[in-house]
DSSP file (Angstrom, degrees, kcal/mol; ACC not computed):
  #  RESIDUE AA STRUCTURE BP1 BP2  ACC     N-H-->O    O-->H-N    N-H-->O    O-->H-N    TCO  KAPPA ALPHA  PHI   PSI    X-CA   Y-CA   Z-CA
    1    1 A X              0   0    0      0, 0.0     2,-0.3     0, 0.0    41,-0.2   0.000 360.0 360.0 360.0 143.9 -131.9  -54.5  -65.2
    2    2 A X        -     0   0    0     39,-0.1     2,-0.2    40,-0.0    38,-0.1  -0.965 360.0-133.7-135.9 147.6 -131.9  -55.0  -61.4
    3    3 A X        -     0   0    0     -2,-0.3     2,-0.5     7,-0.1    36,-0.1  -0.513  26.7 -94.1-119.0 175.0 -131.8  -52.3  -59.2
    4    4 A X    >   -     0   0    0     -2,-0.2     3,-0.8     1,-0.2    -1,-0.1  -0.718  32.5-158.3 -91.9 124.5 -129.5  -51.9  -55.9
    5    5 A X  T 3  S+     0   0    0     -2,-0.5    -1,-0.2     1,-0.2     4,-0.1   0.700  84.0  67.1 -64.4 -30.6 -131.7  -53.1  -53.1
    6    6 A X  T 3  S+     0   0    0      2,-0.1    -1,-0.2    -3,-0.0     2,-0.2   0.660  98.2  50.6 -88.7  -9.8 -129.8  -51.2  -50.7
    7    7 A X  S <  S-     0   0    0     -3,-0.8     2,-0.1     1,-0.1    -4,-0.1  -0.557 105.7 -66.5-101.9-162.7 -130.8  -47.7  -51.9
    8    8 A X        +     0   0    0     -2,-0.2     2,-0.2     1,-0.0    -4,-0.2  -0.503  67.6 158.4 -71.2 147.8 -134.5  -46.1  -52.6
    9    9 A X        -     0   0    0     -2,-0.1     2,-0.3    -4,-0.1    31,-0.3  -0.494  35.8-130.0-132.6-166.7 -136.1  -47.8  -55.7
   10   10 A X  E     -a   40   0A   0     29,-0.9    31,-0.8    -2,-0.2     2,-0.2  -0.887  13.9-162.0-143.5 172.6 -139.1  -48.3  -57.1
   11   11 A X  E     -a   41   0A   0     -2,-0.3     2,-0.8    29,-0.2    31,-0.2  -0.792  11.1-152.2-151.7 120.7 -140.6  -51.6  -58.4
   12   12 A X  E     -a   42   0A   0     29,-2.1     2,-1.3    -2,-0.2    31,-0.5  -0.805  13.4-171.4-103.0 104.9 -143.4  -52.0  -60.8
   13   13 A X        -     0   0    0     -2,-0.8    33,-0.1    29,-0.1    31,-0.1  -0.300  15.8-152.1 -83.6  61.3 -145.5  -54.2  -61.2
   14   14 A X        -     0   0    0     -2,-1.3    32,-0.6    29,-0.4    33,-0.4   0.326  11.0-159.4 -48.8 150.0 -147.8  -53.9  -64.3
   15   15 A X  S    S-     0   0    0     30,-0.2    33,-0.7     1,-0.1    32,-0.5   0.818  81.8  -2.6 -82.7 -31.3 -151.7  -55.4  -64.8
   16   16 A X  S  > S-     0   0    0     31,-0.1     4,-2.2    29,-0.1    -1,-0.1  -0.796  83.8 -88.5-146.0-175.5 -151.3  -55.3  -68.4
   17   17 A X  H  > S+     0   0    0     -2,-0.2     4,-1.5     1,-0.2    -1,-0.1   0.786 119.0  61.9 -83.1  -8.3 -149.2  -54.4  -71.3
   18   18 A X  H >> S+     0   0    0      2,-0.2     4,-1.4     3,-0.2     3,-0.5   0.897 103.8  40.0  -7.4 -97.6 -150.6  -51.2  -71.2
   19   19 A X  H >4 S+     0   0    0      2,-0.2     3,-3.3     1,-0.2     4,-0.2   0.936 111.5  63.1 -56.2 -94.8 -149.6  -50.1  -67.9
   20   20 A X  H 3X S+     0   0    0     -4,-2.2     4,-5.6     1,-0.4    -2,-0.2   0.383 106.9  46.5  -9.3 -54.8 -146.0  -52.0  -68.9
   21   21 A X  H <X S+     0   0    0     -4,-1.5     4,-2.0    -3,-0.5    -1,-0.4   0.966 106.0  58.9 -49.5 -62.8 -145.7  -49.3  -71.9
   22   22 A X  H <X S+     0   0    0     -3,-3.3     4,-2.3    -4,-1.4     5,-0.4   0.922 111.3  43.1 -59.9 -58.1 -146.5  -46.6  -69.5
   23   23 A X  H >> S+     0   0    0      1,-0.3     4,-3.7     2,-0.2     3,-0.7   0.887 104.0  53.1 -21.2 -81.6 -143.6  -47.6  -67.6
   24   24 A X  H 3X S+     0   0    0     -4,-5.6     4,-1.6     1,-0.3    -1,-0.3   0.856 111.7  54.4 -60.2 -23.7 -141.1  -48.1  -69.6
   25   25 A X  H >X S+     0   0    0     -4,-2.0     3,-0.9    -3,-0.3     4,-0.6   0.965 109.3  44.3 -45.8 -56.1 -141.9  -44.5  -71.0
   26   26 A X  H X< S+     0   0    0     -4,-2.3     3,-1.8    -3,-0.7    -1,-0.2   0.944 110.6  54.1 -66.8 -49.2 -141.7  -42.8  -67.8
   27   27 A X  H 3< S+     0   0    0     -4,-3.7    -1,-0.3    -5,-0.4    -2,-0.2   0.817 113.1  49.1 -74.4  -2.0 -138.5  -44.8  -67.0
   28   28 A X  H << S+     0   0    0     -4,-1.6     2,-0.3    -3,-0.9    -1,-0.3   0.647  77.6 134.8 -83.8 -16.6 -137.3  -43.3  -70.5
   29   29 A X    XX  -     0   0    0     -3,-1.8     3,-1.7    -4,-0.6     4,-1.1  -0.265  56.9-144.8 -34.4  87.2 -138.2  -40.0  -69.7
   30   30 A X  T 34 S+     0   0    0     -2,-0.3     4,-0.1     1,-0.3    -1,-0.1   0.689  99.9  57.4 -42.4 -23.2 -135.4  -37.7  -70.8
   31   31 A X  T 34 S+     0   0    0      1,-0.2    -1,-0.3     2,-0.1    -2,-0.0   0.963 100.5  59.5 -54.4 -57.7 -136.3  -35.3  -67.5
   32   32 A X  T <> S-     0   0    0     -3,-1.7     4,-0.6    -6,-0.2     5,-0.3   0.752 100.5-144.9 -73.8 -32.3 -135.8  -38.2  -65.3
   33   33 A X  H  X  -     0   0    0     -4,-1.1     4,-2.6     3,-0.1     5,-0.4   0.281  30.0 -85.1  73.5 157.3 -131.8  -39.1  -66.3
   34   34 A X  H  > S+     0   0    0      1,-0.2     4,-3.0     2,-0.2     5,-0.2   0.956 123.7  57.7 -49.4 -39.0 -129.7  -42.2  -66.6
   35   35 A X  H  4 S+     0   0    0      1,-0.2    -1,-0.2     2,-0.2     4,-0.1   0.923 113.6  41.5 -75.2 -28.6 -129.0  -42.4  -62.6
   36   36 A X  H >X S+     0   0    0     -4,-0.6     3,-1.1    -3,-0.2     4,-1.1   0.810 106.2  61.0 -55.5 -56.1 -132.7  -42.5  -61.9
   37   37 A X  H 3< S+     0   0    0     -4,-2.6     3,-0.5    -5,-0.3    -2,-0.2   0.915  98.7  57.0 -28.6 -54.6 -133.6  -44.6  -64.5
   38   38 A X  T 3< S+     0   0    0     -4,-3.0    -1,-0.3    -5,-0.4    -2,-0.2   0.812  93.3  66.1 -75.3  -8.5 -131.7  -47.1  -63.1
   39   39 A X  T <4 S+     0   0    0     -3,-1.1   -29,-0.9    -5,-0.2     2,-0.7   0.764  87.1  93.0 -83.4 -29.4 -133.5  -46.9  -59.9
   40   40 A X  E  <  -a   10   0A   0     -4,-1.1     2,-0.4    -3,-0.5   -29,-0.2  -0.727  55.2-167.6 -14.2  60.6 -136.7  -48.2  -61.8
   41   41 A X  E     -a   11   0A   0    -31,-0.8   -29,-2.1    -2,-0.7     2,-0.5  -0.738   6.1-160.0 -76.8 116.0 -137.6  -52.0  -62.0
   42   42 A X  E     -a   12   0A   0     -2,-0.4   -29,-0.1   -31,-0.2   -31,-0.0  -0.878   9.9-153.0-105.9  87.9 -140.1  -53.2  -64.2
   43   43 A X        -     0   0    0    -31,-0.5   -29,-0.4    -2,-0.5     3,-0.1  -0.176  39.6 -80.4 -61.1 148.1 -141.7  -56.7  -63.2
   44   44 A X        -     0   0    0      1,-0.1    -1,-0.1   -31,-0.1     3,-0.0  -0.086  65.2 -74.7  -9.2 134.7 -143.1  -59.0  -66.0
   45   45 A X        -     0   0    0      1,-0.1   -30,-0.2   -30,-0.0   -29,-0.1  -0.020  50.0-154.7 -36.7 155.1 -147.0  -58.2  -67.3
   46   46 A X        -     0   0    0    -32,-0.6   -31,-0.1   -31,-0.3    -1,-0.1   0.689  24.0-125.3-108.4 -67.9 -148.9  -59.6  -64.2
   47   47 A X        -     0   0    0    -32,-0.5     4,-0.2   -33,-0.4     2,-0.2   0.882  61.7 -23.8  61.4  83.4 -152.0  -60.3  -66.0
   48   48 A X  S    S-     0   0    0    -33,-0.7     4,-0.1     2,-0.1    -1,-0.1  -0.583  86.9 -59.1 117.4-168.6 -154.8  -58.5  -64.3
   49   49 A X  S    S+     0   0    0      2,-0.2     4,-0.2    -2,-0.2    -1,-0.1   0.621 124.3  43.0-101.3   0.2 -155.6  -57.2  -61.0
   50   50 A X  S  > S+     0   0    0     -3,-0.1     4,-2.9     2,-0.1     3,-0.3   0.726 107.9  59.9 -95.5 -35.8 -155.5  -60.1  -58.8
   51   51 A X  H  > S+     0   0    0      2,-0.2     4,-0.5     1,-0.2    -2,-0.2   0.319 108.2  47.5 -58.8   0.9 -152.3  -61.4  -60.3
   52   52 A X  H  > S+     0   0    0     -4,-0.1     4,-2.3     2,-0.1    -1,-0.2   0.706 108.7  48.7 -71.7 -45.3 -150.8  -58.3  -59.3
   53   53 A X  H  4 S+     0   0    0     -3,-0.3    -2,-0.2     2,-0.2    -3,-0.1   0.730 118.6  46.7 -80.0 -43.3 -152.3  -58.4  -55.7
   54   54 A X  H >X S+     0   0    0     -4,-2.9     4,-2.4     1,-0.1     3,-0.7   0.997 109.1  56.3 -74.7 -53.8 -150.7  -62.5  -55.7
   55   55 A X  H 3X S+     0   0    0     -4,-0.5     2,-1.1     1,-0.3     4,-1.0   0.834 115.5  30.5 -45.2 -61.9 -147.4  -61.3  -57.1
   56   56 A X  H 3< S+     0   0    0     -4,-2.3    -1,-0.3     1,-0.2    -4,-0.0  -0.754 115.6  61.4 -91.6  84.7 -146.5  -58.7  -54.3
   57   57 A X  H <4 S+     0   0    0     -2,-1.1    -1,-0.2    -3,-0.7    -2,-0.2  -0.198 120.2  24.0-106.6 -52.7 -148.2  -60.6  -51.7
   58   58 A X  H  < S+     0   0    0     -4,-2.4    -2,-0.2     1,-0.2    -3,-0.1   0.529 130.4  37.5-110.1  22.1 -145.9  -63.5  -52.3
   59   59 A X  S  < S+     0   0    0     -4,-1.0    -3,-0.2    -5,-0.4    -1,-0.2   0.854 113.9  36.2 -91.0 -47.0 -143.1  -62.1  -53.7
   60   60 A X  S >> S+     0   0    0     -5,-0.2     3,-2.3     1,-0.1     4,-1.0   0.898  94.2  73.6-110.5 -71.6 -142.2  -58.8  -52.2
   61   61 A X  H 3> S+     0   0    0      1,-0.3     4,-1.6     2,-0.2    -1,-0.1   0.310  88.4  54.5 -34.2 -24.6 -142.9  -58.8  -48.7
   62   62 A X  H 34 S+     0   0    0      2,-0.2    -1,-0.3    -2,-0.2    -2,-0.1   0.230 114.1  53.6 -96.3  -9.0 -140.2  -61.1  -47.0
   63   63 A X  H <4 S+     0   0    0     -3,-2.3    -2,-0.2     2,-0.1    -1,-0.2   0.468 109.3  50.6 -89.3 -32.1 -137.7  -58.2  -49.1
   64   64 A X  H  <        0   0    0     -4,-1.0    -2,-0.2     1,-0.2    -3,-0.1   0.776 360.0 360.0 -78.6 -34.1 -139.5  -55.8  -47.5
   65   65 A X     <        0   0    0     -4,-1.6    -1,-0.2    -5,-0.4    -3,-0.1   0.596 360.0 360.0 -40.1 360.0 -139.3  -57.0  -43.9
């Protein structure tokens, strides 16, 4: 699911499959509602905490500018 870049989002990047689970709960979260939900991006497992640190280093910023 890809989320509309042009409003507020979130994007998550998980270290493991762990954290991934935690995610998708939260973004399942009956509290939270469909229209929020969709606001929720859940990247591919990373794997670890420098592969996280590489991902949004070369990934995300140049989206953020």
């Amino acid at each position: 699911m890809n989320v509309n870049k042009f409003k507020d989002h979130l994007i998550i990047i998980p270290e493991d499959d762990a954290n991934r689970q935690i995610a998708i709960g939260f973004q399942n979260a009956p509290a939270l509602g469909e229209a929020q939900a969709r606001q929720i991006q859940i990247s591919p497992v990373a794997g670890g905490y420098s592969s996280v640190r590489d991902v949004f280093l070369n990934d995300f910023p140049r989206n953020m500018r």
